[in-house]
N, C-alpha and C positions, 0 to 999 in steps of 0.2 A: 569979053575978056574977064572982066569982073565974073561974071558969073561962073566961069569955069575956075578960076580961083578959089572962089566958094565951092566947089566940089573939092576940089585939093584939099581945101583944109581939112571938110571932112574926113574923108578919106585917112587921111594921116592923123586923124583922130580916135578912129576907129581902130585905125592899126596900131595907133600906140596902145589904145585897151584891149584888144587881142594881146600884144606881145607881154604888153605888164600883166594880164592874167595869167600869159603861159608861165610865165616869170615865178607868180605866187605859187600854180600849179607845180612847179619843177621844183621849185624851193620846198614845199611840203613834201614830196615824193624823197626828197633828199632827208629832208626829217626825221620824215615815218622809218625809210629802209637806214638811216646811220644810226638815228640817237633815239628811235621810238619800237624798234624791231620787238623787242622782247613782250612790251608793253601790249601790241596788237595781235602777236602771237599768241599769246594769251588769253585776247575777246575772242579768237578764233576758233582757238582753242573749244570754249568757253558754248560756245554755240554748234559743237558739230555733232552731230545727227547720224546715225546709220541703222540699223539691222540686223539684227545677234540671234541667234540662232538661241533656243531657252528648251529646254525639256520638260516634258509635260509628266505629270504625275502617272506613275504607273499603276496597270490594273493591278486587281485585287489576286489572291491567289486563296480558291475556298476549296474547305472537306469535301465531303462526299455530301452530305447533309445542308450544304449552306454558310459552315461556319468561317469567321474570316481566320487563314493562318500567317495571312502576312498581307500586308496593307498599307496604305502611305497617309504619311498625316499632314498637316499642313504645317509648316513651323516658317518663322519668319527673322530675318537680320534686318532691324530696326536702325535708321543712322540720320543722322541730321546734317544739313546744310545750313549755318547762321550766316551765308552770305547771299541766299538766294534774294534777288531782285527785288522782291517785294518784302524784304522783313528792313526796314529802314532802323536809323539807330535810334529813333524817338519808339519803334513798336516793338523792338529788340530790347531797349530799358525799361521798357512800359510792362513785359509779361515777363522777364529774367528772374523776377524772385519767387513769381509764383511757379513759374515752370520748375526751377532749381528745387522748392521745395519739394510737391509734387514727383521728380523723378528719384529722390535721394532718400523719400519715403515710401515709394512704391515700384521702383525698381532697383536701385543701387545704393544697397544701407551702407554699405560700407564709405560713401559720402556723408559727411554733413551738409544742409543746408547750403552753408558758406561755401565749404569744398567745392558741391555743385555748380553753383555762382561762377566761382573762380574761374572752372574750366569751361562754361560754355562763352564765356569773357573771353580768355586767353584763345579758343577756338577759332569767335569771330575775328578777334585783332594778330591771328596766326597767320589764316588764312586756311586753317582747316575745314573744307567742305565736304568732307566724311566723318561727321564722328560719329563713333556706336555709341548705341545710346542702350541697345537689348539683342545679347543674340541667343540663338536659339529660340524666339518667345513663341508662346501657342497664339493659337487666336484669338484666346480671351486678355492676353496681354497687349493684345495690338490694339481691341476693341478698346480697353484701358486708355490705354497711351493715347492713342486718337484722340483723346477727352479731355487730353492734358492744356493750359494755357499756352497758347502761340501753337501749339501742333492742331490746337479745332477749329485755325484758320480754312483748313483744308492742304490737298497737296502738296499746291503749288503757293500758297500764299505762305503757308505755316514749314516750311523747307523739311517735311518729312520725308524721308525715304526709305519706301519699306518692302526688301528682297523677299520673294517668297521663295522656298528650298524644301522642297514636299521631303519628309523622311520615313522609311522601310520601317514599318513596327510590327511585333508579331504578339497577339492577343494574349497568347497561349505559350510563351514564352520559347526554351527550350524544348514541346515540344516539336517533333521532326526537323529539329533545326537543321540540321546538316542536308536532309532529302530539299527541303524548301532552299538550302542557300543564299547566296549574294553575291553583290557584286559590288564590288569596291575599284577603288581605284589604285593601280599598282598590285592588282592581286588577280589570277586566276578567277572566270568565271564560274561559280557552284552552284550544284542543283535545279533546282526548277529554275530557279531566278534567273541563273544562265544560260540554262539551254533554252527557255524561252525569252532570252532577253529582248526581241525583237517584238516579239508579238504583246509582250507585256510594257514596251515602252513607246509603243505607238511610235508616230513621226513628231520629231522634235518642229514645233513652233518658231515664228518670230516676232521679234517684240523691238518698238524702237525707242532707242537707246541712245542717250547723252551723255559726252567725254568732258569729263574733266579732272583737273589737276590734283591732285592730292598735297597733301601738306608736305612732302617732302619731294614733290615731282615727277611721281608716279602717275600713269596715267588710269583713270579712274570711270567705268562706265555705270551709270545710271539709268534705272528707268525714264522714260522721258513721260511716259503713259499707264495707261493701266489694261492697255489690249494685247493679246498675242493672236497671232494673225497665222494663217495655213496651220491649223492645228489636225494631228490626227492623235484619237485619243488609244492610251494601251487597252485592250483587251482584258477581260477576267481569265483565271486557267481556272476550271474545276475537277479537282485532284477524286480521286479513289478513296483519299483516306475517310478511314471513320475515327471524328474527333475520341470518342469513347474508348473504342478499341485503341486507338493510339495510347492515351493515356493511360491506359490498364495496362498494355505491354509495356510501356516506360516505364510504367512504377516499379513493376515487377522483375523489370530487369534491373534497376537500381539496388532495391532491395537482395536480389542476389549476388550483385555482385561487391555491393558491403559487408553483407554476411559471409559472402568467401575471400576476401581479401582480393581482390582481382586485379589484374592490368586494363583489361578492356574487354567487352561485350556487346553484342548485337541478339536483336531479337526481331523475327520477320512472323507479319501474318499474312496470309495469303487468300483470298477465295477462291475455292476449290474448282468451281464450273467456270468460272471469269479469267482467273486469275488476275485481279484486282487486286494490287496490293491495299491493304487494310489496315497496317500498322505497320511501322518501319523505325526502329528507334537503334541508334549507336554511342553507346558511351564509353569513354574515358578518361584517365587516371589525370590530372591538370594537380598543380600547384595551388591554383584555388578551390577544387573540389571535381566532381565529377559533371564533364562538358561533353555534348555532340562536338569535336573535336577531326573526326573523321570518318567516312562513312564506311565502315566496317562489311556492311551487308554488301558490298558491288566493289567496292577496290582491295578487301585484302583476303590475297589466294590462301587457304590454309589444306595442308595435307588431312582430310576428313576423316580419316580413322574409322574407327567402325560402323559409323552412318553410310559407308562406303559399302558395307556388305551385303544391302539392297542390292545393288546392281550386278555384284560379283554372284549372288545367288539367282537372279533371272536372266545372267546371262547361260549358267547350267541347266536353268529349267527350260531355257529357248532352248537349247539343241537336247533338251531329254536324257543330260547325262545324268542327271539323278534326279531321285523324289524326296518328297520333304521325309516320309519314313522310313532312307533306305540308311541303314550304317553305316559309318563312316568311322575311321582313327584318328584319335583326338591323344593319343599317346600322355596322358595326366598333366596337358596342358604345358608340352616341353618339345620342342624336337629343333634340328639343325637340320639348313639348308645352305650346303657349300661352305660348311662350318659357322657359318651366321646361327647365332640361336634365337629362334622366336618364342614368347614363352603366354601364354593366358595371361590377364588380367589377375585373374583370382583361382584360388586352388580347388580342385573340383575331384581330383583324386581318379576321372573317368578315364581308359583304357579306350573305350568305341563309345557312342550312343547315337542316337539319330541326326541328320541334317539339320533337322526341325528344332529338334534340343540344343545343337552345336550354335545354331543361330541365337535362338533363344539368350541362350547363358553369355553369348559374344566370343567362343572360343576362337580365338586369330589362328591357333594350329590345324582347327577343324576345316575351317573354310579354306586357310591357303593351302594345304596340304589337299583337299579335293580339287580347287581350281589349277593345281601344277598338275597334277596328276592328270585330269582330262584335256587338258590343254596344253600340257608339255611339249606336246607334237606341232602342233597349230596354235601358235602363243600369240597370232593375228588375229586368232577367229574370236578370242578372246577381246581386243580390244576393237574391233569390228564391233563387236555386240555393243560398248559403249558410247562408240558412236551413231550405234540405234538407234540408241534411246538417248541421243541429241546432247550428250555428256559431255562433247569436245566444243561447243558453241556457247556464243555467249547469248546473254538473256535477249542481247538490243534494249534495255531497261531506258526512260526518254530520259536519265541523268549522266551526266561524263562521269567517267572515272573509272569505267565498269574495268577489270581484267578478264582477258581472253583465259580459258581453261588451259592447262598445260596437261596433255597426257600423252605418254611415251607409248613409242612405235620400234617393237623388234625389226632389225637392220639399219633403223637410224642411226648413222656414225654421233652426231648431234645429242641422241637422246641419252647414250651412253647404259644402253640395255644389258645386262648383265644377267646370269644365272638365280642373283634371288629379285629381280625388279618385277618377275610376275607372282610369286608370293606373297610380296610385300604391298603387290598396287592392289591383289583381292583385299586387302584389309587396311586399304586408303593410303598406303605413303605410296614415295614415289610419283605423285600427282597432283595436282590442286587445284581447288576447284574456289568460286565465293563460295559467302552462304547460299544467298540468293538462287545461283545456279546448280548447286545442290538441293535446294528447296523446289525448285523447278521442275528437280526428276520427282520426288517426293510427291508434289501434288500430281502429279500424274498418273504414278500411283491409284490416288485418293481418286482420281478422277477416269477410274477405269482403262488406263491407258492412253487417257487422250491428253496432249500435252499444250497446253496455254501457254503463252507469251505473256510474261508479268508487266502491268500496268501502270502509271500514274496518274496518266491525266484523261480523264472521260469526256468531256471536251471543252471548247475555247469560245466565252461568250462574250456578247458587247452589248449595253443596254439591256440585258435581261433576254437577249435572243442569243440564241446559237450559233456561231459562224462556223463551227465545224465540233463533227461528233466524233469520238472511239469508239470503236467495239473491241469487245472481245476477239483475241486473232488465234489463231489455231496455228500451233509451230506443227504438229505430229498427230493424224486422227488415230494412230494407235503407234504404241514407241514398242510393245512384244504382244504378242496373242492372249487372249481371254485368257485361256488357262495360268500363263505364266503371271496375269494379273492377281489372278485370282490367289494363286498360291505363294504370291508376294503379299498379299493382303494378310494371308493366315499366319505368314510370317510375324507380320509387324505385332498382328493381335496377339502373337503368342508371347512375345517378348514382355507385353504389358499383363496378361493373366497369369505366365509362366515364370518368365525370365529375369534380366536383369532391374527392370522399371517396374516388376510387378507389385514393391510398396509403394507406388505414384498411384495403384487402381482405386477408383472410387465408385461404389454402388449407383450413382447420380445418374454418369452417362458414362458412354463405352468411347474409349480412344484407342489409338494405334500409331507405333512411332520405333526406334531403334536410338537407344542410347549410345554415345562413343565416347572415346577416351584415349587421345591422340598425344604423342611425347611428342612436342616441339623442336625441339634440337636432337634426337636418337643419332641422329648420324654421328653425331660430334662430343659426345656422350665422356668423352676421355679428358677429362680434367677441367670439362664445365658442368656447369648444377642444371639437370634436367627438371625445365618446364612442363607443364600440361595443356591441352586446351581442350575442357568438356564441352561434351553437344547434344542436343539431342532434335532428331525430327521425329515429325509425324503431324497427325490427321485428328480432328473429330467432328461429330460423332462417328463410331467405326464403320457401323454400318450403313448412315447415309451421312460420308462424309462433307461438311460445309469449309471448313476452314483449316490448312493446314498450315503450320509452323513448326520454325526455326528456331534454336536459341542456342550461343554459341560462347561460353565464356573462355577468356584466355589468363592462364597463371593464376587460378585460385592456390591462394597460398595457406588458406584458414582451414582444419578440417581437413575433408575429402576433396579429390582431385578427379571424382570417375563423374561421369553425366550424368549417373542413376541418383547420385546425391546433390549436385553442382545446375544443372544446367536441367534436370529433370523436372526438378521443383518448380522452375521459374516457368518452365510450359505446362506444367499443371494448375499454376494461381493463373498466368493468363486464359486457359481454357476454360478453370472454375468460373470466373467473372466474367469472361464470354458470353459462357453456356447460360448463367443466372440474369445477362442481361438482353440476350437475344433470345424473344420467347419465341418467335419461327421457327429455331432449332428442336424444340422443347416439345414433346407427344403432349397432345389431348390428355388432360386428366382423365377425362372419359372416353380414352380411346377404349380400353380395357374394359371385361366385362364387369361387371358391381358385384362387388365378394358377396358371400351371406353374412349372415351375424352370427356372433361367436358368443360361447355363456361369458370368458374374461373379458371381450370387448361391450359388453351391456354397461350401459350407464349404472351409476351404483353409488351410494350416502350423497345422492345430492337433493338438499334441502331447498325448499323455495313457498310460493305461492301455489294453494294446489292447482288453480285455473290455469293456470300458465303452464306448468307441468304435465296438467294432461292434454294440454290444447296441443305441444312441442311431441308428445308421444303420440298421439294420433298424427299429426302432420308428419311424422316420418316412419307412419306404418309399422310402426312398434307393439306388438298386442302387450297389454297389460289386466293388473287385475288395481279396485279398488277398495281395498281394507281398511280405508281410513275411517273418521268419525266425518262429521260434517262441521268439519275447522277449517281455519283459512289456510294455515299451512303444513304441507307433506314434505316426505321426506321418500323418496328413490331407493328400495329392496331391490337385490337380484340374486335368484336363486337357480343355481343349472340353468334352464333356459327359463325361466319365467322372471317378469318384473311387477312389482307389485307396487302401489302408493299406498303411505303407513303415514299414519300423524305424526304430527311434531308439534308437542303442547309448547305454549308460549306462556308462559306466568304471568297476572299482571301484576306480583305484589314482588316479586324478587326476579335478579336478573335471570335475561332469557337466555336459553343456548342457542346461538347462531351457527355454529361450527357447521359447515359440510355447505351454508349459504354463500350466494354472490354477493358482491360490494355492498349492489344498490337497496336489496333486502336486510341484510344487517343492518345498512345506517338507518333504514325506515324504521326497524321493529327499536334498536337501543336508542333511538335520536325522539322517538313517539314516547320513549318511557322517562325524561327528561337527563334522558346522558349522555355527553360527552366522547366524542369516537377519533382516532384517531387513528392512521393504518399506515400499514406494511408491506412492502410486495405486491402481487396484482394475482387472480384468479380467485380462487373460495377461498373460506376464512379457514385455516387449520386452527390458530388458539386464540384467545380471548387473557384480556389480561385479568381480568376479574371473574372469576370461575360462577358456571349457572349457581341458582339458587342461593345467592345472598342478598340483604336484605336493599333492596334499593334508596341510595342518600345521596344524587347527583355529583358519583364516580365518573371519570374519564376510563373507556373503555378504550383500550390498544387491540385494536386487529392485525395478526400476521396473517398474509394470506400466501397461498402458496398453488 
């Protein structure tokens, strides 16, 4: 009995310390969830952990050559934590003043010292665990800071925390800004950057990440590491462009269209066999100066005007209704269709003259008066022919924005075809087209009829390898027959030897192209102020053409408004600087046979060393005769055909005459006689300041040379 008593007591022992533990247990619970809620909410808070999805820096986007046009840099949002775990407030007063100094000195002048102090004080006793400390900083700012006292604790001891945010930089500024693009937020994607937005931002990353509270309540996520985990990285794109050629067309078109007062410009180069765009530049009139603003070349349709007359003239030479030398009525550059008056350009006083000529000069009455005339009947077969030669498609160019061509169709209720709309569309209104896609028919042209698909990107690489190539794609292996090629060729030429562009020709290399001069508003002509917009295309070299282009300016307001003045110039300094930097283009100096020698082209009063002189006349198979004495230096006779060496006495008591010598012989012979030289200009000496034959007293001799 006793002994089972002794188990009771236990027993009822034990369960008292069960029940009064549950007791404590219940009581804390009651605690925690009434009067501590906010309190543990907040360690919770404090420690929670997850998985954030992070973007990884995008590929690069390079020239044709290699060079970068747009690229990501690394920039970083630098912030500090003064409550993290391990900065106690004995290590937190212990590095406060030197870090304060330190940051107020080398990052944020606009603190004093004290200022500093203050606020990472009031930070820590806030409860601010975000504060900036740098944003935007590069990398040498973070290396910096790192270095700073309490941040060289490291990470996690030193409460740094430092966002990385790669950002889009373009080397080369404003060039091709607008083809290269971006992409922003809240905004349409542009250009490369967007159409290849996928391939150039690879697969976004994860990275794990710690929430916490911000000073005012805001929830606040943190790097918790320094790893990003499932990474796929972006792609390179390697464009077409060529940085040089780029920047030679931008300049070029810059300068024309300040020189003409302009609203806006585009200027396209193209490779002729490729069709590889090569330079692509669009500018505009901005409040702060002239910006890629819009890409002029692929989004805005313009009525082409007499660039248009290309196509209105191979469409008559496909069906053979006329030749380049058959007459035609050009009526003195005036005639009415349906009482509409169309009138020339410029006053030419011609009654009739050839097709060839009418082209040439740009006559709008010659050509639309032939294309109504043959086509009156079948005003289908007519724009059949344009869509030939692939005029109603658009380029497929790899950037958005492109517009589809608009060109009217007899019976289209829609189109709204009328009695002068074929008149008018042989001489570019009534239709419209980009540049681009007029540049399109153009190099085809150039490229014997065979029509390329214009390019950007040649292909898309990773690590230096290739994931994928372009080629060249072929839209049309002929868009009209040889001949109507051929005799659209002599067309263009004739326009630059004959015609309107023939003050653009230069001796150097041969081009070929069609100037135009399009009224903007004509329709509407009745009580608004008519605009312009000059153009001009074409090709060079003519006869094996490499490269053809575009250029297009709208509302030159300064001067001249025709393309021959306006938009002509700017495809000729692009083509000059082309042609002077691409020596491929460029014939063999020595393709040509070696002239003879001429009696005015013989060498003649050149004075020197006679050894040298006649070593330089033998070595280039020069016969000669030698009449001189046996001095050191001669002097170069030419007579008819014969050249002779004659002396050239040198004094040694008065000055010597150097005239008709080079640099380095005059300073030897007047510098040997103790005189003084000093010179002028570069080549032989024309005069001497101190005339031969005076008596020598260590005179300063002045050479011009010339």
């Amino acid at each position: 009995m006793q002994i089972k008593n002794e188990i009771l007591v236990r027993i009822y022992i034990v369960l008292s310390v069960i029940v009064l533990f549950a007791l404590v247990v219940f009581m804390q619970a009651v605690k925690v969830t009434l009067f501590e809620k906010e309190k543990w909410l907040d360690k919770s808070e404090q420690f929670h952990f997850d998985s954030k999805k992070i973007s990884q820096e995008r590929g690069n986007i390079l020239s044709h050559d290699g060079s970068l046009l747009s690229t990501s840099l690394p920039y970083y949002d630098i912030r500090f934590d003064p409550l993290t775990q391990s900065i106690t407030d004995d290590v937190f007063r212990k590095h406060l003043d030197s870090l304060a100094w330190c940051l107020s000195t080398y990052v944020d002048r606009t603190f004093t010292p004290g200022g500093m102090r203050q606020k990472l004080r009031d930070a820590r006793y806030n409860g601010d665990r975000y504060v900036l400390i740098k944003k935007d900083a590069s990398h040498l700012d973070l290396e910096r800071i790192k270095k700073f006292p309490l941040f060289n604790r490291g990470r996690f001891k030193g409460g740094l925390i430092v966002e990385k945010k790669p950002k889009r930089d373009r080397p080369f500024g404003i060039l091709a800004h607008r083809t290269i693009g971006y992409i922003r937020e809240g905004a349409n994607p542009v250009g490369l950057e967007g159409r290849f937005d996928k391939t150039l931002g690879g697969e976004a990353g994860e990275r794990l990440m710690r929430k916490i509270k911000g000073l005012n309540g805001e929830t606040i996520w943190i790097p918790a590491d320094d790893y990003t985990y499932n990474v796929e990285s972006g792609k390179d794109i390697v464009t077409t462009i060529d940085i040089n050629l780029q920047d030679i067309t931008q300049q070029a078109l810059l300068r024309g269209l300040q020189k003409n007062d302009a609203e806006f410009g585009t200027a396209i180069m193209m490779e002729v066999e490729t069709g590889a765009i090569r330079a692509i530049a669009n500018l505009g009139r901005t409040e702060e100066g002239w910006w890629e603003k819009f890409n002029y070349a692929i989004g805005q349709p313009i009525e082409p005007g007499s660039t248009f007359k290309l196509a209105s003239a191979m469409a008559l030479l496909e069906d053979g209704l006329i030749d380049l030398d058959d007459t035609i009525q050009i009526y003195k550059g005036k005639h009415e269709f349906y009482e509409e008056e169309m009138v020339d350009a410029s006053y030419h006083g011609l009654e009739e003259t050839t097709f060839r000529h009418a082209f040439e000069i740009s006559s709008n009455v010659g050509i639309a008066l032939t294309v109504d005339e043959k086509y009156k009947k079948k005003q289908i077969d007519f724009v059949n022919h344009l869509k030939d030669f692939n005029l109603d498609l658009a380029t497929g160019i790899e950037i958005d924005g492109e517009i589809a061509p608009y060109i009217k169709e007899p019976g289209n209720n829609e189109d709204d075809w009328s009695g002068i709309t074929l008149p008018w569309m042989s001489i570019g209104y009534e239709l419209t087209l980009t540049p681009l896609q007029l540049l399109t028919f153009y190099n085809a042209v150039a490229n014997d009829g065979r029509m390329m698909k214009p390019y950007l990107v040649q292909e898309i690489v990773q690590y230096g390898e290739t994931k994928t190539g372009f080629k060249p794609t072929v839209i049309d292996k002929s868009i009209a027959k040889p001949s109507t090629i051929k005799k659209a060729k002599e067309l263009l030429e004739g326009v630059v030897e004959n015609g309107t562009a023939r003050k653009l020709k230069t001796e150097i290399y041969s081009f070929a192209g069609k100037t135009g001069t399009a009224q903007v508003n004509y329709s509407k002509r009745k009580g608004m102020k008519l605009t312009h917009q000059a153009s001009f295309a074409g090709y060079f070299p003519a006869d094996n053409p490499k490269y053809s282009i575009i250029v297009v300016i709208d509302d030159p307001k300064q001067g001249s408004y025709y393309g021959s003045d306006v938009a002509g110039p700017i495809f000729r300094e692009i083509a000059d600087k082309a042609y002077s930097s691409k020596f491929e283009i460029q014939p063999p100096m020595n393709k040509e046979e070696k002239p003879g020698w001429r009696t005015y082209s013989l060498p003649d009063l050149n004075v020197g060393a006679k050894d040298e002189l006649a070593f330089l006349l033998n070595d280039l198979e020069i016969p000669f005769t030698d009449n001189s004495t046996n001095q050191e230096w001669s002097i170069v006779r030419s007579a008819k055909d014969t050249l002779s060496l004659q002396s050239r006495n040198i004094n040694t008591e008065t000055i010597p005459n150097v005239k008709g010598m080079g640099l380095r012989d005059a300073i030897f012979i007047l510098e040997n006689k103790g005189l003084k030289v000093t010179v002028s200009g570069y080549g032989k000496v024309k005069t001497q300041s101190v005339p031969p034959g005076r008596k020598i007293e260590g005179q300063i001799v002045h050479l011009t040379m010339s």
